[in-house]
C-alpha positions in Angstrom: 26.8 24.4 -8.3 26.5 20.8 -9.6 27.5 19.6 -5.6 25.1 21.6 -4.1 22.3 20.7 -7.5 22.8 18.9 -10.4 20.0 20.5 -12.8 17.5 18.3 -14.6 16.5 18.9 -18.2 18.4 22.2 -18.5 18.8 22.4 -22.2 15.5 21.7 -22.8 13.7 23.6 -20.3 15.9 27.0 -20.8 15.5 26.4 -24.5 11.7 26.6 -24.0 11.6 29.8 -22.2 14.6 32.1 -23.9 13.1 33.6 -27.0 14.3 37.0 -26.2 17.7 37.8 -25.1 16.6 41.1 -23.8 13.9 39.7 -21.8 13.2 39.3 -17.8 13.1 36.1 -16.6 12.2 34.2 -13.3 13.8 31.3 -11.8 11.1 30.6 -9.0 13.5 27.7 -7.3 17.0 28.7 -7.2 18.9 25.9 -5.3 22.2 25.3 -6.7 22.0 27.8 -9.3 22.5 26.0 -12.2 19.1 26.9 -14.6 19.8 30.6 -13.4 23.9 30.2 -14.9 22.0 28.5 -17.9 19.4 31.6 -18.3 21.9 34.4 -17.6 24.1 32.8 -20.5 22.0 33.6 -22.8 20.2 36.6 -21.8 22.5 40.1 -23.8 23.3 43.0 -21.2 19.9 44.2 -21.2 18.1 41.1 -19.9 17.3 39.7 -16.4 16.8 37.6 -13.9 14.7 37.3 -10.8 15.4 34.0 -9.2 13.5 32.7 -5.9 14.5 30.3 -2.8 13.3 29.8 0.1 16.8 27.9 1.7 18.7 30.4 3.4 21.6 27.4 1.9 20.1 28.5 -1.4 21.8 31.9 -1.0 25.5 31.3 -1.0 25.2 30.2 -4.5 24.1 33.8 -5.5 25.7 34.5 -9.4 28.0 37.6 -9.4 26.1 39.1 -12.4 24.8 42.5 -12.5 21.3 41.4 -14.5 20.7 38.3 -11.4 18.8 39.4 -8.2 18.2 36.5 -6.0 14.8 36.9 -3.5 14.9 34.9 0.2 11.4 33.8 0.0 8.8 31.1 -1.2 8.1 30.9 -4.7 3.9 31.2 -4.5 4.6 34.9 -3.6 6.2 35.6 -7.0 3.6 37.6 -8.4 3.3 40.0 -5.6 7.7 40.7 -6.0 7.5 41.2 -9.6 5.3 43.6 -9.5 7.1 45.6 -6.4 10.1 45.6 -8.7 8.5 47.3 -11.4 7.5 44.6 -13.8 3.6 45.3 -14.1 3.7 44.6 -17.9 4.7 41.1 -17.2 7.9 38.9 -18.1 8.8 37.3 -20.6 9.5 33.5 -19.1 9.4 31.5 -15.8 11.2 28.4 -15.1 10.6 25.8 -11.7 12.4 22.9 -11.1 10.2 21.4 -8.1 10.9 19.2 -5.5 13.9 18.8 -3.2 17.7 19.8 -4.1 20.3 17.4 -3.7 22.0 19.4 -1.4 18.9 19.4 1.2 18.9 15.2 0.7 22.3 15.1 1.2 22.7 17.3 4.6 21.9 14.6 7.0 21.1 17.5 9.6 17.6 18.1 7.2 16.0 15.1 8.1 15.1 15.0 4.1 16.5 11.5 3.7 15.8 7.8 5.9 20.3 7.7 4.9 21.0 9.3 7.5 20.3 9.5 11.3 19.1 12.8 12.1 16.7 15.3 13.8 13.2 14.5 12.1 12.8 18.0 10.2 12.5 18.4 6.6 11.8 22.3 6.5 13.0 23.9 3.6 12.7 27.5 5.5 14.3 26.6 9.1 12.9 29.8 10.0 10.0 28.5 11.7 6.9 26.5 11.1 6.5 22.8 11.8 8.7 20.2 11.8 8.1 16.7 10.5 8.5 15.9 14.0 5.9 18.1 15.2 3.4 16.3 12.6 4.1 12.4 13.6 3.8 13.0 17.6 0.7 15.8 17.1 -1.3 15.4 14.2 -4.4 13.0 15.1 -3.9 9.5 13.3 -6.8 10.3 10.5 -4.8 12.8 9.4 -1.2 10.9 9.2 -3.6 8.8 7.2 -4.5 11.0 4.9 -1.3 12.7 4.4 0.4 9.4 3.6 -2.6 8.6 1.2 -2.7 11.7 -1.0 1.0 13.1 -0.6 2.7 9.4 -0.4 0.5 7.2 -2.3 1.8 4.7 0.1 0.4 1.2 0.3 -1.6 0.6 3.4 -1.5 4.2 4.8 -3.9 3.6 7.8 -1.1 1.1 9.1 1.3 3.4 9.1 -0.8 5.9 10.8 -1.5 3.1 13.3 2.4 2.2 14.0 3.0 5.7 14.1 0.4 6.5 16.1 1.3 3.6 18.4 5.0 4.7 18.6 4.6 7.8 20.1 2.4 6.7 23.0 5.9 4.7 24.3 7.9 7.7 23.1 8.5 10.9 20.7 9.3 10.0 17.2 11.9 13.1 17.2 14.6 11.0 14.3 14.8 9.8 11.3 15.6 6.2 13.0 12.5 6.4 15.5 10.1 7.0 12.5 11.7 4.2 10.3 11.6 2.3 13.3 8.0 2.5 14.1 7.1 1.6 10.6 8.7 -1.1 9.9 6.9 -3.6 10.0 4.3 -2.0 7.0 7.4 -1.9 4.7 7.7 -4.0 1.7 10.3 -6.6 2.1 11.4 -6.5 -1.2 11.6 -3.0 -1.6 11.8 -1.5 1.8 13.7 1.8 0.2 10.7 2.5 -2.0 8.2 2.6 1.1 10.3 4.5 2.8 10.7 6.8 0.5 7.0 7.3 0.3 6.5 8.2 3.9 9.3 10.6 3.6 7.7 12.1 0.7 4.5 12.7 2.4 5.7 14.3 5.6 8.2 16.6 3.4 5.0 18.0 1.7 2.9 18.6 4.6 6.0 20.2 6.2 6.7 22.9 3.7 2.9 23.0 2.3 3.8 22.1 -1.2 1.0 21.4 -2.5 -0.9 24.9 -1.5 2.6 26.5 -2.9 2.4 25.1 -6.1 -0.8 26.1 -6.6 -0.1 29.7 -5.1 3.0 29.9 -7.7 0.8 28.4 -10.4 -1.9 31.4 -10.1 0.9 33.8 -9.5 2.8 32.9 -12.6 0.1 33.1 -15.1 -1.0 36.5 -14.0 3.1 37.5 -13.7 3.5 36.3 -17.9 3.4 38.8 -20.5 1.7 37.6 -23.7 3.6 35.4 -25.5 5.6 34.7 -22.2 6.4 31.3 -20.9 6.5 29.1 -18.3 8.8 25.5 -17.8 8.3 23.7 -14.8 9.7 20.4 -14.0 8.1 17.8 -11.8 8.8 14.6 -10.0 6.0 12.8 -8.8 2.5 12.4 -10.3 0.9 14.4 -7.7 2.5 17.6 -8.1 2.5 16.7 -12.3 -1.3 16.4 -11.9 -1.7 19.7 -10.6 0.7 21.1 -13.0 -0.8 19.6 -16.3 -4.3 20.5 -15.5 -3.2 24.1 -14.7 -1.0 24.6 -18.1 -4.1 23.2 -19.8 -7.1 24.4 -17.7 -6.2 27.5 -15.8 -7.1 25.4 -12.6 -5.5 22.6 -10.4 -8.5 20.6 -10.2 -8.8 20.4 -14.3 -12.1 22.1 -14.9 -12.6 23.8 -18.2 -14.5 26.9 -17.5 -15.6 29.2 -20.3 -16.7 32.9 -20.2 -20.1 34.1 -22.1 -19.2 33.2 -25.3 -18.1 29.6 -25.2 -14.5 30.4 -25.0 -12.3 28.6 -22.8 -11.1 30.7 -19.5 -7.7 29.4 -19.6 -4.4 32.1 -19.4 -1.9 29.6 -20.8 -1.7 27.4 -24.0 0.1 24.2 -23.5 3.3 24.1 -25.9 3.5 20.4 -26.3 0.8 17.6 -25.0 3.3 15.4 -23.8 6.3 15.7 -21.1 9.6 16.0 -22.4 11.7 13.4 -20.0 15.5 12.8 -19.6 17.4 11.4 -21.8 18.8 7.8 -21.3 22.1 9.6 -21.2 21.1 12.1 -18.3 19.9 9.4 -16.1 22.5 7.5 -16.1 24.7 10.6 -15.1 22.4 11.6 -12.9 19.7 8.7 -10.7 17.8 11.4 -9.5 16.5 12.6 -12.9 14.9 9.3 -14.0 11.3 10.3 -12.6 11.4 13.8 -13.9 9.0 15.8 -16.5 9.6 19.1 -18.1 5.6 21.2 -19.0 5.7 23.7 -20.8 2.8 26.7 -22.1 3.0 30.4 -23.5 0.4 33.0 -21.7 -1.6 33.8 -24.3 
């Protein structure tokens, strides 16, 4: 499991979710398998788990354990699953670990990473839909823009759109070279990684509609948590950690604090702790890809 996904915070985010031994449980983004391994340890013969993933990869890693059942499919339908298998009364935790696997950045044939030469495709369910290609040599160049400003946070998004834009009139960005290619000349010299990264960032999420997902998984999740259940999701970037704080706190991505007739806040969740927990010094150091991670928690109430 650790080649395929080395998990991030798993003491700490399994810890926050097992109270009850006996209880079901959701791991809404499988991967590698490693929170599930953590979960099932300490669950007693009568507990279980549900985990969710949309990589058909995903499903070789499967655990050999009566209690597990693992579901092909994206996480923002996790509600709608639950409650075909029976669990109408709601379970008793839910744990995400967002983001990309290191097994899908490391399989150059993805197109996740600017490492490797390869086919420009970034899908995490290579079942259809659109490719990252598709989006750099159709989408109109206002919307490149706006996809590198709001998922990339990238400095000077409408000259990327332009060399992008640009690029594809001479020929199809279909690689991960041609795109780095094209945009070369709006990357930061001293940190041309970083920008990169960005840009990759911000195609992967229109790719695979993260951001609607989330939000999808979000709504689902609340309504799928018994009282006194709990949720633990771990993000990466300050987008996605955005959505997922106001949620936890609000009962909304957008952060509004609606209240019903009597003043009361509308909110299904009540945040555990104010403040992220973040990896240890220790954990980073074993493991690069942790260092921008933070662990939310809140109990349904």
């Amino acid at each position: 499991m650790s080649e395929y996904h080395n998990p991030v915070l798993l003491k700490e985010s399994v810890d926050a979710i097992v109270v009850n031994p006996d209880g079901v449980y959701a791991d809404a983004t499988f991967g590698g398998g490693g929170h599930s391994a953590e979960i099932l340890s300490r669950l007693s013969p009568r507990g279980r788990l549900i985990a969710f993933d949309r990589d058909a990869d995903a499903l070789a890693n499967a655990l050999d354990d009566s209690r597990f059942t693992l579901v092909h499919n994206n996480f923002r339908f996790i509600h709608n699953f639950l409650l075909n298998f029976g669990l109408k009364d709601g379970i008793d935790g839910i744990i995400a670990d967002l983001g990309v696997s290191s097994h899908q950045f490391d399989t150059a044939g993805r197109g996740f990473s600017f490492r490797f030469g390869a086919p420009l495709d970034m899908r995490m369910n290579r079942r259809g839909g659109k490719t990252a290609a598709d989006i750099v040599n159709t989408y109109p160049r206002e919307e490149l823009e706006r996809i590198f400003r709001i998922y990339g946070e990238v400095d000077s998004p409408h000259r990327i759109a332009s060399l992008v834009a640009a690029a594809r009139t001479k020929s199809p960005i279909l690689t991960t070279s041609d795109l780095d290619s094209a945009v070369e000349p709006a990357l930061s010299p001293s940190a041309p990684h970083k920008s990169l990264a960005k840009i990759y960032q911000a195609l992967r999420i229109e790719v695979n509609q993260e951001m609607r997902s989330l939000e999808k998984f979000l709504e689902g999740a609340a309504l799928s948590l018994r009282s006194g259940g709990r949720i633990a999701v771990i993000t990466y970037h300050s987008l996605e950690d955005r959505m997922v704080k106001n949620f936890l706190r609000s009962g909304n991505c957008e952060g509004r604090m609606d209240r019903d007739i009597y003043g009361n806040l509308a909110a299904p969740l009540r945040v555990i702790a104010r403040k992220p927990v973040t990896p240890s010094e220790e954990e980073i150091a074993s493991n690069t890809r942790a260092r921008s991670a933070k662990l939310r928690t809140a109990e349904r109430i």
